[in-house]
CHARMM internal coordinates of N, CA and C (Angstrom, degrees):
IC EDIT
DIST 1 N 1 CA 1.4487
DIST 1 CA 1 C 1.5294
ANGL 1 N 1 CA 1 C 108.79
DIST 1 C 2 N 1.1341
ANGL 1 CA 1 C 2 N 112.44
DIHE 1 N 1 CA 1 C 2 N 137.33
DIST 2 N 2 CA 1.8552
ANGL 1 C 2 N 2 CA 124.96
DIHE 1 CA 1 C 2 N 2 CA -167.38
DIST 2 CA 2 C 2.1340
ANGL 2 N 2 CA 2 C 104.73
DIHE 1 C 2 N 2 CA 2 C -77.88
DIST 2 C 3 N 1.1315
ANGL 2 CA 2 C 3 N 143.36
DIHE 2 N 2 CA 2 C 3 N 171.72
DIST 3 N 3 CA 1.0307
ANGL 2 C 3 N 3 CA 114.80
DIHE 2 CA 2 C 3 N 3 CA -166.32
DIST 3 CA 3 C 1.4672
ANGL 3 N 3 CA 3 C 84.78
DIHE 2 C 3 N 3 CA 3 C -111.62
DIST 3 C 4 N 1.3188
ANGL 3 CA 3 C 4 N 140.73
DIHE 3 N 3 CA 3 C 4 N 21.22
DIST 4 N 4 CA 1.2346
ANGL 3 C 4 N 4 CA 147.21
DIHE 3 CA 3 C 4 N 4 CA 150.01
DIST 4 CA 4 C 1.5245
ANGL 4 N 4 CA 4 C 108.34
DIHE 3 C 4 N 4 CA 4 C -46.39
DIST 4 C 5 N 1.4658
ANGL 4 CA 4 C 5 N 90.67
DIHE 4 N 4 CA 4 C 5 N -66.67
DIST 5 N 5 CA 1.7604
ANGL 4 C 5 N 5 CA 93.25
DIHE 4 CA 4 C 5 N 5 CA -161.96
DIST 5 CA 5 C 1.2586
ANGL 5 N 5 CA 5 C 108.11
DIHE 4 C 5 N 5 CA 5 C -75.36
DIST 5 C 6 N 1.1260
ANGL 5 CA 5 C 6 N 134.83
DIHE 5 N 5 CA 5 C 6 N -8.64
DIST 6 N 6 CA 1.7711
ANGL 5 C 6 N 6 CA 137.40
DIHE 5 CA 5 C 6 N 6 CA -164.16
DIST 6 CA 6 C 1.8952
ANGL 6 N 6 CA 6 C 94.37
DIHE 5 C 6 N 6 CA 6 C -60.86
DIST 6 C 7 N 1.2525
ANGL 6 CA 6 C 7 N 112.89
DIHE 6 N 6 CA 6 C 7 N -56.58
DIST 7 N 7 CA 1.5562
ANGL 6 C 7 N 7 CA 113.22
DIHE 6 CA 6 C 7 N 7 CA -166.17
DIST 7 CA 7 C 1.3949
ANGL 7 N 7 CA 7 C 98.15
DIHE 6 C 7 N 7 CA 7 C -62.72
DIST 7 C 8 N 1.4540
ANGL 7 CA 7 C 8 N 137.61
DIHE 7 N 7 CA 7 C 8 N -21.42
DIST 8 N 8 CA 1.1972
ANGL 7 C 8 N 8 CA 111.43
DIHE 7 CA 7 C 8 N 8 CA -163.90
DIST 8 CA 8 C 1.7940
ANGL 8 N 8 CA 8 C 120.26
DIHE 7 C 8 N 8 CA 8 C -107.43
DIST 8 C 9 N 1.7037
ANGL 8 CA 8 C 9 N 80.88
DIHE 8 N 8 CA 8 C 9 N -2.65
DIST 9 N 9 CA 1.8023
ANGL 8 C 9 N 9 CA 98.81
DIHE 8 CA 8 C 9 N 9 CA 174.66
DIST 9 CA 9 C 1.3739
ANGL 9 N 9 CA 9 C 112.58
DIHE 8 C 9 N 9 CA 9 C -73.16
DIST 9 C 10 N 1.6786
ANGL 9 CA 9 C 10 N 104.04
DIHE 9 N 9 CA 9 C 10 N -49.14
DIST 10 N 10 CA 1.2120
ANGL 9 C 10 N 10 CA 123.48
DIHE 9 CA 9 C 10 N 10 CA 166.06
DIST 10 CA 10 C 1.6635
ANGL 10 N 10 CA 10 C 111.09
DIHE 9 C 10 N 10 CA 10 C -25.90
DIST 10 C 11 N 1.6107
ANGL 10 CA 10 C 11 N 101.55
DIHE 10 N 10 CA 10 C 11 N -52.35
DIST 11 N 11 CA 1.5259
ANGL 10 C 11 N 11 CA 84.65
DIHE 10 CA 10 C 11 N 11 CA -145.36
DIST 11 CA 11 C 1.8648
ANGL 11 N 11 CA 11 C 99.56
DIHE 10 C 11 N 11 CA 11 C -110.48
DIST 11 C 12 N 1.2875
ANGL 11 CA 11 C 12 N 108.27
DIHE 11 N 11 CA 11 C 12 N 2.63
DIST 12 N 12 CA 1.4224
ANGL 11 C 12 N 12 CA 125.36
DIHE 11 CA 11 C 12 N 12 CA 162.56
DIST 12 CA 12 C 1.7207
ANGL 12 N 12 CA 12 C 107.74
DIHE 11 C 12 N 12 CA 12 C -37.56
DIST 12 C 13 N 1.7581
ANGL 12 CA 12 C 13 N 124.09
DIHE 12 N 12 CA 12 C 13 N -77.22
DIST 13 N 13 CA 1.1038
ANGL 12 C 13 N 13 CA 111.76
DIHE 12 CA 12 C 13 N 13 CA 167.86
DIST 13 CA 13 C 1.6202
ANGL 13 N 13 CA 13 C 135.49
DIHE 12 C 13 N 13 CA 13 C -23.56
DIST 13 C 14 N 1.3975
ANGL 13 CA 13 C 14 N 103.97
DIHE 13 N 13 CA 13 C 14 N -39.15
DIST 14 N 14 CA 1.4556
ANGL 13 C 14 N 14 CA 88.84
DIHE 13 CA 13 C 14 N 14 CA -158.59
DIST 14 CA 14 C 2.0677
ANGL 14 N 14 CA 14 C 84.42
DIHE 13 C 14 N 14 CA 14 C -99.51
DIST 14 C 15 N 1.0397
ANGL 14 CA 14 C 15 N 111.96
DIHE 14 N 14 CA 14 C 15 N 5.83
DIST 15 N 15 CA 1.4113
ANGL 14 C 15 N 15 CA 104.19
DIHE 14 CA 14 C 15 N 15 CA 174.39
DIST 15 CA 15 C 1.8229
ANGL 15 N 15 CA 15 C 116.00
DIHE 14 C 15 N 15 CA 15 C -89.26
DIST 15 C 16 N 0.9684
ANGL 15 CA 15 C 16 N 99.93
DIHE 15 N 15 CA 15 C 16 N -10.16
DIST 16 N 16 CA 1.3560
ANGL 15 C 16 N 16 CA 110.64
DIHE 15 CA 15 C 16 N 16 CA 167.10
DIST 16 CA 16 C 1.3744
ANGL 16 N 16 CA 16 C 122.39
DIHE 15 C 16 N 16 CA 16 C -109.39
DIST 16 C 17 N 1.2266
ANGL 16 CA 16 C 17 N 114.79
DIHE 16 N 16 CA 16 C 17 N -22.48
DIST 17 N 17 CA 1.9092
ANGL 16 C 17 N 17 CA 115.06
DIHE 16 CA 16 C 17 N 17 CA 160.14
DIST 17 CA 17 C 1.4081
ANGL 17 N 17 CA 17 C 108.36
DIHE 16 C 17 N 17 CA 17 C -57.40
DIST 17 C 18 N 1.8033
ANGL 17 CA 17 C 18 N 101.26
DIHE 17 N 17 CA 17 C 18 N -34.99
DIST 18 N 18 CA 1.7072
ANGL 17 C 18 N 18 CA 98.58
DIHE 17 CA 17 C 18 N 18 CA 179.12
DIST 18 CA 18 C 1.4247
ANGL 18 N 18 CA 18 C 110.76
DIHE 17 C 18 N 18 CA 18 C -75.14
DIST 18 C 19 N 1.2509
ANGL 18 CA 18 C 19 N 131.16
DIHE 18 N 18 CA 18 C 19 N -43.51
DIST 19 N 19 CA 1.0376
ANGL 18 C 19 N 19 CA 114.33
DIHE 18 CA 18 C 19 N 19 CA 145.29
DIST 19 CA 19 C 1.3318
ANGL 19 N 19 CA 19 C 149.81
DIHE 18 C 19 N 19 CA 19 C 33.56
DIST 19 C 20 N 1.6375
ANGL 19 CA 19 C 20 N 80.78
DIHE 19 N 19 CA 19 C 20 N -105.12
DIST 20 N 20 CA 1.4791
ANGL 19 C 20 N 20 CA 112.85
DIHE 19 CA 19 C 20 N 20 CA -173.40
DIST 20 CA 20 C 1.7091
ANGL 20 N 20 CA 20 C 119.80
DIHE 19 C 20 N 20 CA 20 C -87.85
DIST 20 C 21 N 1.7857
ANGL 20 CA 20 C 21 N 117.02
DIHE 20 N 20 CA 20 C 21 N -6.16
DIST 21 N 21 CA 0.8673
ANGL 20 C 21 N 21 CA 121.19
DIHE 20 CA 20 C 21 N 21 CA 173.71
DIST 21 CA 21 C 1.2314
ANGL 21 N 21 CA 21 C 104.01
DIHE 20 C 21 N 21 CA 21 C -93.74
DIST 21 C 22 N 1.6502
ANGL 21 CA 21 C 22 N 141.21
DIHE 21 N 21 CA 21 C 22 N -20.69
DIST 22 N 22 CA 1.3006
ANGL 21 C 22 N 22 CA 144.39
DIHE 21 CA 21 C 22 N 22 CA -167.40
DIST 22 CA 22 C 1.4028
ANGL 22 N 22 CA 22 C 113.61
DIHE 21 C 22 N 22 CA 22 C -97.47
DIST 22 C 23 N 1.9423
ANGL 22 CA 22 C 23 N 114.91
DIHE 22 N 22 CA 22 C 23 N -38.86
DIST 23 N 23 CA 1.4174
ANGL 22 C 23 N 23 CA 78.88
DIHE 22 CA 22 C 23 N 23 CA -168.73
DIST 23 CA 23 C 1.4539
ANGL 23 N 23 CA 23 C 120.65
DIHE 22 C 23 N 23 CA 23 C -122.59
DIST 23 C 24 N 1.8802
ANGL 23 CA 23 C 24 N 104.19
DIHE 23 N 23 CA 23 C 24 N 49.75
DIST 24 N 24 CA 1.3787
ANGL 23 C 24 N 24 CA 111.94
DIHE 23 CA 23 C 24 N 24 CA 150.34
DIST 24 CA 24 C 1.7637
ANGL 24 N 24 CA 24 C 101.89
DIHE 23 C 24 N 24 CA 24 C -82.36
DIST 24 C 25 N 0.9627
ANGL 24 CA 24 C 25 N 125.22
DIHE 24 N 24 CA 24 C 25 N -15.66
DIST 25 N 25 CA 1.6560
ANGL 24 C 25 N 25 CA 124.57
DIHE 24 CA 24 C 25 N 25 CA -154.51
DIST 25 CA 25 C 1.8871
ANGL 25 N 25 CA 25 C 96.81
DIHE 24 C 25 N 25 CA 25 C -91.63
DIST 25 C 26 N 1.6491
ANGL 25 CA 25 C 26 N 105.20
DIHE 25 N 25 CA 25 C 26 N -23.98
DIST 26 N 26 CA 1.6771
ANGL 25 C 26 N 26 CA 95.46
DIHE 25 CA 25 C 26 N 26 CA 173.83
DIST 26 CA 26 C 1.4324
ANGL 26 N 26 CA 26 C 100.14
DIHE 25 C 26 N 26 CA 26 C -99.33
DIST 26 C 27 N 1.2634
ANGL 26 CA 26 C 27 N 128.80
DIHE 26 N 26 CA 26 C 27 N 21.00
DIST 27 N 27 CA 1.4849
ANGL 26 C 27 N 27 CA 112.56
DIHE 26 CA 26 C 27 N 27 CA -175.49
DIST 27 CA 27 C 1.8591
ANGL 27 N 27 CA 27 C 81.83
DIHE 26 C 27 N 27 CA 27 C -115.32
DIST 27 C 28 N 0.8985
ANGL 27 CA 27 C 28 N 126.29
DIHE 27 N 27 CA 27 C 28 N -50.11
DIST 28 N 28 CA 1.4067
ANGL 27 C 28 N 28 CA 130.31
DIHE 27 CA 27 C 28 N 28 CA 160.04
DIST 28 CA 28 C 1.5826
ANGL 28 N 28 CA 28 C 136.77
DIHE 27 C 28 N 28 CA 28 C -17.84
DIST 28 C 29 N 1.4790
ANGL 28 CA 28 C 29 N 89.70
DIHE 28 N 28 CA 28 C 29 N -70.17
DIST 29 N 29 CA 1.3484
ANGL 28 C 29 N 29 CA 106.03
DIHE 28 CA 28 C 29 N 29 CA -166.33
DIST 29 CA 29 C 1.7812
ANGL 29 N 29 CA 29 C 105.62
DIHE 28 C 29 N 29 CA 29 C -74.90
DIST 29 C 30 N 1.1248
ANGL 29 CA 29 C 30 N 117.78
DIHE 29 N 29 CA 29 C 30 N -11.42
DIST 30 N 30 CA 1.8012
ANGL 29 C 30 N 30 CA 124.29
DIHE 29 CA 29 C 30 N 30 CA -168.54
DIST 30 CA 30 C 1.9657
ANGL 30 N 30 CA 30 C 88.36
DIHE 29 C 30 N 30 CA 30 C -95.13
DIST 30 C 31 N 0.8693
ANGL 30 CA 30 C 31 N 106.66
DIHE 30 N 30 CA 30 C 31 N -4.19
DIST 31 N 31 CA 1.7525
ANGL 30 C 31 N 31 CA 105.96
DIHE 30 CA 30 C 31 N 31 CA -164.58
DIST 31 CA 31 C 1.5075
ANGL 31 N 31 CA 31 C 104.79
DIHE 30 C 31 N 31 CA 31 C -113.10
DIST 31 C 32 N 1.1232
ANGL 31 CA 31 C 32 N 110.88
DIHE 31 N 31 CA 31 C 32 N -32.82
DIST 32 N 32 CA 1.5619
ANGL 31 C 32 N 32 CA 113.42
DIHE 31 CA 31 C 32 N 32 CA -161.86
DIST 32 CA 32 C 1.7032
ANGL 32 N 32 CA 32 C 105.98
DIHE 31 C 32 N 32 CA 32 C -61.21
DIST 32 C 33 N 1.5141
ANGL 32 CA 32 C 33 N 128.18
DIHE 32 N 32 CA 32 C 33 N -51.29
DIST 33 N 33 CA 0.9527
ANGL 32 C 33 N 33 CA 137.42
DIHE 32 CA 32 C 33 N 33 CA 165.86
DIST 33 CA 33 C 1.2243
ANGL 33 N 33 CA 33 C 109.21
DIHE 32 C 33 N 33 CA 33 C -46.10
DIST 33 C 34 N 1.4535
ANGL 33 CA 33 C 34 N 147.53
DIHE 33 N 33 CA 33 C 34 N -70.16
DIST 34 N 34 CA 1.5590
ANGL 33 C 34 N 34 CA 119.75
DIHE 33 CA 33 C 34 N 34 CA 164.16
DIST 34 CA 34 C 1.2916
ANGL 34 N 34 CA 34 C 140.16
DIHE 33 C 34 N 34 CA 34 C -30.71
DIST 34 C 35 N 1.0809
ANGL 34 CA 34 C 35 N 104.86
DIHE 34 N 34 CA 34 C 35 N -39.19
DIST 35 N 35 CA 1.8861
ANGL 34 C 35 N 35 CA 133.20
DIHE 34 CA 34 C 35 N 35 CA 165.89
DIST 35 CA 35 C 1.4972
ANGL 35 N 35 CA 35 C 86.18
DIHE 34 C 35 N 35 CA 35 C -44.89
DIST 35 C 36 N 1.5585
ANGL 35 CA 35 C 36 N 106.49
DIHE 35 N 35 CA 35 C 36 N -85.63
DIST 36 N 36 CA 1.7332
ANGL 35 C 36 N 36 CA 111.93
DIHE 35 CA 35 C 36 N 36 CA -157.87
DIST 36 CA 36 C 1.5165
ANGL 36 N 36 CA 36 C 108.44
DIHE 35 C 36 N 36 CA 36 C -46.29
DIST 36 C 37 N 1.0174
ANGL 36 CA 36 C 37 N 102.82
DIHE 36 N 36 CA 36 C 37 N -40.81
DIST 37 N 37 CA 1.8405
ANGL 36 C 37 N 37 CA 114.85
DIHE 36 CA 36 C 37 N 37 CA -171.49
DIST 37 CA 37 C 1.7171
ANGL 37 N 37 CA 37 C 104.94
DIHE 36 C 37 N 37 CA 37 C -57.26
DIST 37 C 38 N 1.1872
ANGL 37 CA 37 C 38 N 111.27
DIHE 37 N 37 CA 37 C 38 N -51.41
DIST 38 N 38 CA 1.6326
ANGL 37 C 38 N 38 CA 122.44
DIHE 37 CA 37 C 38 N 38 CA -166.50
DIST 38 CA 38 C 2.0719
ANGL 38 N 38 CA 38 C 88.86
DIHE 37 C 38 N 38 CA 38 C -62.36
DIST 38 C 39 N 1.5385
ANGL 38 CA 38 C 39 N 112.98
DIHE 38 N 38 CA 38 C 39 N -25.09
DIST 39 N 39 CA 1.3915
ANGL 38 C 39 N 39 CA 103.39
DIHE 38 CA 38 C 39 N 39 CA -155.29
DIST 39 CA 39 C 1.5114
ANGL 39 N 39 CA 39 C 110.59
DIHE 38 C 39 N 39 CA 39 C -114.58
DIST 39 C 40 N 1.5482
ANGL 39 CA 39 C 40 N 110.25
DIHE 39 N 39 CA 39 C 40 N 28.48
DIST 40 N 40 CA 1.2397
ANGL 39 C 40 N 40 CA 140.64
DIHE 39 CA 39 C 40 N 40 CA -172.74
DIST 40 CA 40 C 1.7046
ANGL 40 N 40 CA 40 C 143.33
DIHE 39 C 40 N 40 CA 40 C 72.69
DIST 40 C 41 N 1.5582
ANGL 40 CA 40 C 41 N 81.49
DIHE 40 N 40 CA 40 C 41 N 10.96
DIST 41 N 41 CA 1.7225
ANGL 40 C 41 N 41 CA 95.03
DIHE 40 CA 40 C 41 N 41 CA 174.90
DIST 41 CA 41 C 1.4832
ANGL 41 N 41 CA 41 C 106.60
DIHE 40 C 41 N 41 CA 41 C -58.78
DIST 41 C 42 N 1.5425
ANGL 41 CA 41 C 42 N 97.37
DIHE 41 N 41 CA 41 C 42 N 145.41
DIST 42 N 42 CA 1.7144
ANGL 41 C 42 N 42 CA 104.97
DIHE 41 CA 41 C 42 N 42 CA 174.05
DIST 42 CA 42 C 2.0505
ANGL 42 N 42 CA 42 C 90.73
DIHE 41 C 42 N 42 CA 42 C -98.54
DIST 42 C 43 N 1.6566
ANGL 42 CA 42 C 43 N 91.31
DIHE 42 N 42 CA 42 C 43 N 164.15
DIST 43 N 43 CA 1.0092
ANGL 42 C 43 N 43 CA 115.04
DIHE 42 CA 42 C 43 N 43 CA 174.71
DIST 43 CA 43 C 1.7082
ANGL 43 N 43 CA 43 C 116.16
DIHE 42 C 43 N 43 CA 43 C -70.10
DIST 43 C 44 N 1.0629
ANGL 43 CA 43 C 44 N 116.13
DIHE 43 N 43 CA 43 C 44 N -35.11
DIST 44 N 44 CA 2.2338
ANGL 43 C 44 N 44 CA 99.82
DIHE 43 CA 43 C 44 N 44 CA 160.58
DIST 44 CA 44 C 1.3866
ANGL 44 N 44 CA 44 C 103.27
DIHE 43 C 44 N 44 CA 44 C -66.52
DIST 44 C 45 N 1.4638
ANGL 44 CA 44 C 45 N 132.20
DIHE 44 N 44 CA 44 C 45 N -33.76
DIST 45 N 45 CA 1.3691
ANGL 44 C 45 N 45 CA 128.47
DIHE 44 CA 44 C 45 N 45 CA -163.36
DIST 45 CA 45 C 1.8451
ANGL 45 N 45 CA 45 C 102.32
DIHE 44 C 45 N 45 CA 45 C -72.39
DIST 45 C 46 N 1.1069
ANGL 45 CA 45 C 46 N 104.29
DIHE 45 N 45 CA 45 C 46 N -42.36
DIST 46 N 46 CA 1.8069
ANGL 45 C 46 N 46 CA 110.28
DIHE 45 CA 45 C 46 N 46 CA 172.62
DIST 46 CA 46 C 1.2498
ANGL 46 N 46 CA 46 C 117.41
DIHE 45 C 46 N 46 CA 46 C -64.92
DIST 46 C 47 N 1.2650
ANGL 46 CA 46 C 47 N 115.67
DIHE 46 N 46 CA 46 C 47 N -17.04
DIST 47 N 47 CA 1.7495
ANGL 46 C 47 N 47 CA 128.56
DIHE 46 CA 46 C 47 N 47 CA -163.41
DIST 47 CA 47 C 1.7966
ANGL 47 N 47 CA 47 C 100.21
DIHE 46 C 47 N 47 CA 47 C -99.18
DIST 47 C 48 N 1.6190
ANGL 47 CA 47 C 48 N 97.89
DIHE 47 N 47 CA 47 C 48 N -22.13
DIST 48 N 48 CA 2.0442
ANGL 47 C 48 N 48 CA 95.72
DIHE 47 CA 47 C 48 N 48 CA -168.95
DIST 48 CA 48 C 1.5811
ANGL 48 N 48 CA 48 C 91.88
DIHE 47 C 48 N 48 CA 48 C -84.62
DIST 48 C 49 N 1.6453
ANGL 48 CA 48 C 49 N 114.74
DIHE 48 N 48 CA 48 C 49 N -46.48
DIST 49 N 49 CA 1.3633
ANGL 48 C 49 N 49 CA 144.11
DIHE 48 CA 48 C 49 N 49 CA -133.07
DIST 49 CA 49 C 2.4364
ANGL 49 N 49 CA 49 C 92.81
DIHE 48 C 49 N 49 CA 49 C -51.76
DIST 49 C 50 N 0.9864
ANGL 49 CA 49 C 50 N 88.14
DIHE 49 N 49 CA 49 C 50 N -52.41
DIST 50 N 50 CA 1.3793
ANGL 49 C 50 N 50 CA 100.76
DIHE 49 CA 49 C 50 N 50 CA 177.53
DIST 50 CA 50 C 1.7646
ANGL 50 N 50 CA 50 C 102.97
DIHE 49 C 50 N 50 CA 50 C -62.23
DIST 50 C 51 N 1.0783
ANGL 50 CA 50 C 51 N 124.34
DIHE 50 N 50 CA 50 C 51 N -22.16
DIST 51 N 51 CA 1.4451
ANGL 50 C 51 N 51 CA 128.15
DIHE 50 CA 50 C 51 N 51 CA 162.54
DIST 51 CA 51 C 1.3216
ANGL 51 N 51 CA 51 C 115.06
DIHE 50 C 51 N 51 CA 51 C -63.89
DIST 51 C 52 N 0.8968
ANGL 51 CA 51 C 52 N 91.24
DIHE 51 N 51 CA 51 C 52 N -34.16
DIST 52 N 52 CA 1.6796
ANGL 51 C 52 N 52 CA 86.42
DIHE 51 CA 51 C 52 N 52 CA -155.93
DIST 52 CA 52 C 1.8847
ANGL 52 N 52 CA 52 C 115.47
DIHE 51 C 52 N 52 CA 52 C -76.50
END
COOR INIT
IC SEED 1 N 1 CA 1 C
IC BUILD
């Protein structure tokens, strides 16, 4: 292995933990508000909910 690639093997793992921890959370987070809505949330209550 060249000492080029060493830093980027290295840091490959944690570029895919990021990944894999992030993008259930954008497939998620655009959905959840339909979810709440279908289950009787009002629209100020969806608007605080991220407040809270």
């Amino acid at each position: 292995m060249t000492p080029r690639l060493r830093p980027g093997l290295a840091q490959a793992p944690f570029g895919w933990l990021n990944l894999a921890l992030t993008a259930p959370a954008a497939f998620l987070w655009p959905g959840l508000p339909l979810v709440l809505r279908q289950h009787g949330w009002s629209g100020p209550a969806l608007g605080r909910f991220p407040l809270a």
